[in-house]
C-alpha positions as CSV (number, residue, x, y, z in Angstrom):
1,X,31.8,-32.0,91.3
2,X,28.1,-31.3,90.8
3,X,28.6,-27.9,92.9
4,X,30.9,-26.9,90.3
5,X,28.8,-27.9,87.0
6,X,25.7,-25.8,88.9
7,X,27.7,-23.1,88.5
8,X,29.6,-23.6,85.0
9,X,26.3,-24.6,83.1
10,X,24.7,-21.7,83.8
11,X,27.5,-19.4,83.0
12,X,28.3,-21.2,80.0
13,X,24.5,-20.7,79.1
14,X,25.2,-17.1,79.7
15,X,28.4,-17.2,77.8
16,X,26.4,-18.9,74.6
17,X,23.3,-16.3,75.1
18,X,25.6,-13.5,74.9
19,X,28.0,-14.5,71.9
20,X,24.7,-15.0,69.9
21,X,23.6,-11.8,71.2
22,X,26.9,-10.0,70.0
23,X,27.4,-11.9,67.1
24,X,24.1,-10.9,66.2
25,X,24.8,-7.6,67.0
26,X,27.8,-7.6,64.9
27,X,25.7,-8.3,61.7
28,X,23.4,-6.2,61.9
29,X,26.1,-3.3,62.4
30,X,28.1,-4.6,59.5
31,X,25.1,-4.5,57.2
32,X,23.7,-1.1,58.3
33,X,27.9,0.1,57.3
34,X,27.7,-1.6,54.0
35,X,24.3,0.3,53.1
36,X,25.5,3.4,54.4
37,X,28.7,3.2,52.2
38,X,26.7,2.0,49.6
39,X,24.5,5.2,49.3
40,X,27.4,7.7,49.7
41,X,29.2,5.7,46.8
42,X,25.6,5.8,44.3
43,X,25.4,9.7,45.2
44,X,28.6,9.8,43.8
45,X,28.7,7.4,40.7
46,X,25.1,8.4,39.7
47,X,26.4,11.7,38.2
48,X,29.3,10.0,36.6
49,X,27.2,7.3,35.1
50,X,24.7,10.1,34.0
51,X,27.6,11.4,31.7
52,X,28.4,8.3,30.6
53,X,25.0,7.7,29.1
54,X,24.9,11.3,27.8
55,X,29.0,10.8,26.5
56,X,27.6,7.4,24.3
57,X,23.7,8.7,23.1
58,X,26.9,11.4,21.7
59,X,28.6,8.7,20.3
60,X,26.0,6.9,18.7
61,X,24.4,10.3,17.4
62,X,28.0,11.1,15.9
63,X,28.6,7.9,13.6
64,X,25.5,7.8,11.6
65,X,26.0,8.8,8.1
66,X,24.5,11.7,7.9
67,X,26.5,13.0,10.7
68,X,29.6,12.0,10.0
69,X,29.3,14.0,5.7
70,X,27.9,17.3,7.2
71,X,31.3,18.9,7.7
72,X,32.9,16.7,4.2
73,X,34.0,18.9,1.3
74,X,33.1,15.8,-1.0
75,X,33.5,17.6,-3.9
76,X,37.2,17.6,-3.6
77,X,37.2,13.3,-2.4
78,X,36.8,10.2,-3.8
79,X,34.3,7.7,-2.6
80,X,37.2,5.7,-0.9
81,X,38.3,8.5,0.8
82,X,34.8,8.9,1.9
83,X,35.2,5.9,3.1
84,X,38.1,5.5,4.9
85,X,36.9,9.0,6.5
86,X,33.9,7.4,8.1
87,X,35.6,4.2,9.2
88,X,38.4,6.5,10.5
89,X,35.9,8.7,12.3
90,X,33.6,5.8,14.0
91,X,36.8,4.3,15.1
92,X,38.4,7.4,16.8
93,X,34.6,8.4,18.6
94,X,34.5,4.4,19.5
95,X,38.0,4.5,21.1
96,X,37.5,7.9,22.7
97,X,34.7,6.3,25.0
98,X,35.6,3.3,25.3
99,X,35.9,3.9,29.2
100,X,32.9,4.5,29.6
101,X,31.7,0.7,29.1
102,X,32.3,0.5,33.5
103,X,29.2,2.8,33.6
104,X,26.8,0.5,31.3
105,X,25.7,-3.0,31.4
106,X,27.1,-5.7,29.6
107,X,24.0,-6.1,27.2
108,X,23.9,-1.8,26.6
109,X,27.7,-2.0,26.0
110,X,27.6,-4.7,23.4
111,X,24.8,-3.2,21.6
112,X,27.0,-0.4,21.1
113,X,29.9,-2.3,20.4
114,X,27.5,-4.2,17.6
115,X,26.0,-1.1,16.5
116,X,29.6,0.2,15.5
117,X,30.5,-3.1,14.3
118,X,27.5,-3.0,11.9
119,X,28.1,0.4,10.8
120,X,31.1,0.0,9.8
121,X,30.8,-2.9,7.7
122,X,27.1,-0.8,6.1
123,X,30.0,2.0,5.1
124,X,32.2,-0.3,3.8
125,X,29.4,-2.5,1.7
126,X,27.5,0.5,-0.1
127,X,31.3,1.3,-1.0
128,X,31.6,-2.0,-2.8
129,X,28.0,-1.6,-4.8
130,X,29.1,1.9,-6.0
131,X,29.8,1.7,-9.5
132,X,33.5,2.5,-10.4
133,X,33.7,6.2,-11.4
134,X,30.8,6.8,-8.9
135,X,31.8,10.6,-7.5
136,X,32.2,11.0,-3.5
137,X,28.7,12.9,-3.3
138,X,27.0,9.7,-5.1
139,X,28.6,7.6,-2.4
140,X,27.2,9.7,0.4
141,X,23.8,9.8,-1.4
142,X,23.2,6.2,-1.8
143,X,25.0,6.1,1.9
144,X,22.5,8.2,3.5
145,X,19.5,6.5,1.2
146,X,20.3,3.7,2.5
147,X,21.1,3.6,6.0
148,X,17.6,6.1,6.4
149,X,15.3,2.9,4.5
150,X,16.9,0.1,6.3
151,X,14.8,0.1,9.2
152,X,16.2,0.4,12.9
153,X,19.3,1.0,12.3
154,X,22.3,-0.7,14.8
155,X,22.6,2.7,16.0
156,X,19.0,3.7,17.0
157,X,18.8,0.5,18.6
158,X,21.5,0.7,20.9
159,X,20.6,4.0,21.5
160,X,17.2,3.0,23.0
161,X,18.4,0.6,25.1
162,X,21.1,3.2,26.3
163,X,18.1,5.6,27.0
164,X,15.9,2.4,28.6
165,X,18.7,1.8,31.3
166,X,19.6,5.7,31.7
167,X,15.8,5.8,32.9
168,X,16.4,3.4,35.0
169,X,19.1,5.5,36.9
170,X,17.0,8.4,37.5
């Protein structure tokens, strides 16, 4: 009996040494895979990311006011079809990136989302102070007035912080 445990505890010491050894072995292998898959996958989503920031700065640059009445023929609308216009138009540029949000953070993306949010309720409240008979190119007036002297807008913000994390990518 004690013949046989001379030989069995040493090989099982062998057997333990060598399963650490491998298992070891093993992790570090798995790990130096993941980081290799891991840079092949950023050399590929970088660029795709990099439009994504450059597809919402577009966005954002799109629904300000002043943007959104260059191409208008207000002479020929009525401030509420002004308005509906510019509601119309944030809402179609909002839901023609809104796949991009996979390529932003969580913050970024809810400043745009606010930022539009915001915006649209600016439109539609310097539509309710217009006096009634008010022409379409008073509305965009007092519009563009307004949204220039109220500070940061929504837009600008987000816009920044969009830049900030772009930054961060590069």
């Amino acid at each position: 009996m004690i013949e046989i445990l001379k030989y069995c505890i040493p090989a099982l010491c062998v057997l333990l040494a060598t399963w650490i050894v491998m298992h070891k072995f093993y992790k570090s292998e798995t790990e130096k895979r993941l980081w290799e898959l891991k840079q092949i996958s950023q050399k590929e989503i970088s660029p795709l990311r990099m439009r994504a920031y450059e597809r919402l700065s577009l966005l954002l640059e799109r629904t300000t006011p002043e943007h959104m009445l260059i191409d208008l023929n207000l002479v020929e609308m009525t401030p509420l079809q002004v308005q509906a216009h510019l509601i119309q138009t944030i809402r179609q540029e909002f839901d023609h990136n809104l796949s991009q949000q996979i390529y932003v953070s969580n913050e970024v993306w809810s400043m745009i989302d606010n930022a539009k949010q915001q915006t649209v309720a600016f439109v539609n409240s310097i539509a309710q102070q217009m006096p009634v008979g008010s022409s379409a190119l008073d509305y965009a007036k007092t519009l563009i007035t307004a949204y220039r002297t109220n500070g940061d807008t929504p837009n600008e913000i987000a816009l920044q912080a969009l830049k900030d994390e772009a930054k961060k990518l590069i």
